[in-house]
C-alpha positions in Angstrom: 100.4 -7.0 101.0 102.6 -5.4 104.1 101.3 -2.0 104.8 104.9 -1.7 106.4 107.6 0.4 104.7 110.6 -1.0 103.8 114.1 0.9 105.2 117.0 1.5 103.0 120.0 3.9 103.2 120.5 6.6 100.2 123.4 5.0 99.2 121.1 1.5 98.6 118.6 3.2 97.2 121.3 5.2 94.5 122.8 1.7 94.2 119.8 0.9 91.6 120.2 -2.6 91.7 118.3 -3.7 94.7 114.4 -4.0 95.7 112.4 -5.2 98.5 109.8 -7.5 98.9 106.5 -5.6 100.4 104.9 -9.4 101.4 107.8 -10.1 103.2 110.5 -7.4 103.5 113.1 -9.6 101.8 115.8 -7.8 100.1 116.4 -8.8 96.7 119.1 -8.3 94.3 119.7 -7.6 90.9 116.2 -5.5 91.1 115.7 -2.4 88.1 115.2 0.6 90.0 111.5 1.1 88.6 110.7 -2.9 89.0 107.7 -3.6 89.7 105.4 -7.1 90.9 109.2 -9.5 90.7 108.4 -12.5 92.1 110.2 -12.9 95.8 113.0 -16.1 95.6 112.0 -15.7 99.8 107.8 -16.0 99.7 107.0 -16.5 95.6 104.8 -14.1 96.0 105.0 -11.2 93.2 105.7 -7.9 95.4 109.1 -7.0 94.7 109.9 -3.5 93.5 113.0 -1.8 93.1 114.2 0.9 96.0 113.6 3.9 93.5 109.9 2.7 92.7 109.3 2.0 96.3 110.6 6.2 97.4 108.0 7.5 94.7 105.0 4.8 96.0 105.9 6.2 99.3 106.5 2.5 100.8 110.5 3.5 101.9 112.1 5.2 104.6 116.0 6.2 104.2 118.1 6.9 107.2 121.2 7.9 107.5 124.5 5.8 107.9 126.7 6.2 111.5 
């Protein structure tokens, strides 16, 4: 696993539909917002988690849209 944080916006992350993958940093769509261990359609391997469970592992960084 990617010690890595994934980066997302707030407005991605309030979206609640779309994860990351932590092996690869693939986005992934259609994600729950507390998935967790998805298998990646990019890698196979199972670390996708939704944005929302990412912020609370502490594995995301927002920033801010210009």
């Amino acid at each position: 696993m990617s010690t890595g944080k994934i980066k997302a916006t707030a407005a991605e992350v309030e979206d609640g539909t779309l994860g990351a993958c932590l092996a690869c940093g693939e986005r992934a769509d259609g994600v729950e917002p507390d998935a967790r261990k998805y298998v990646c359609t990019h890698c196979k391997e199972r670390e996708v988690y939704g944005l929302q469970e990412l912020l609370l592992m502490g594995r995301l960084d927002i920033f801010c849209e210009e």
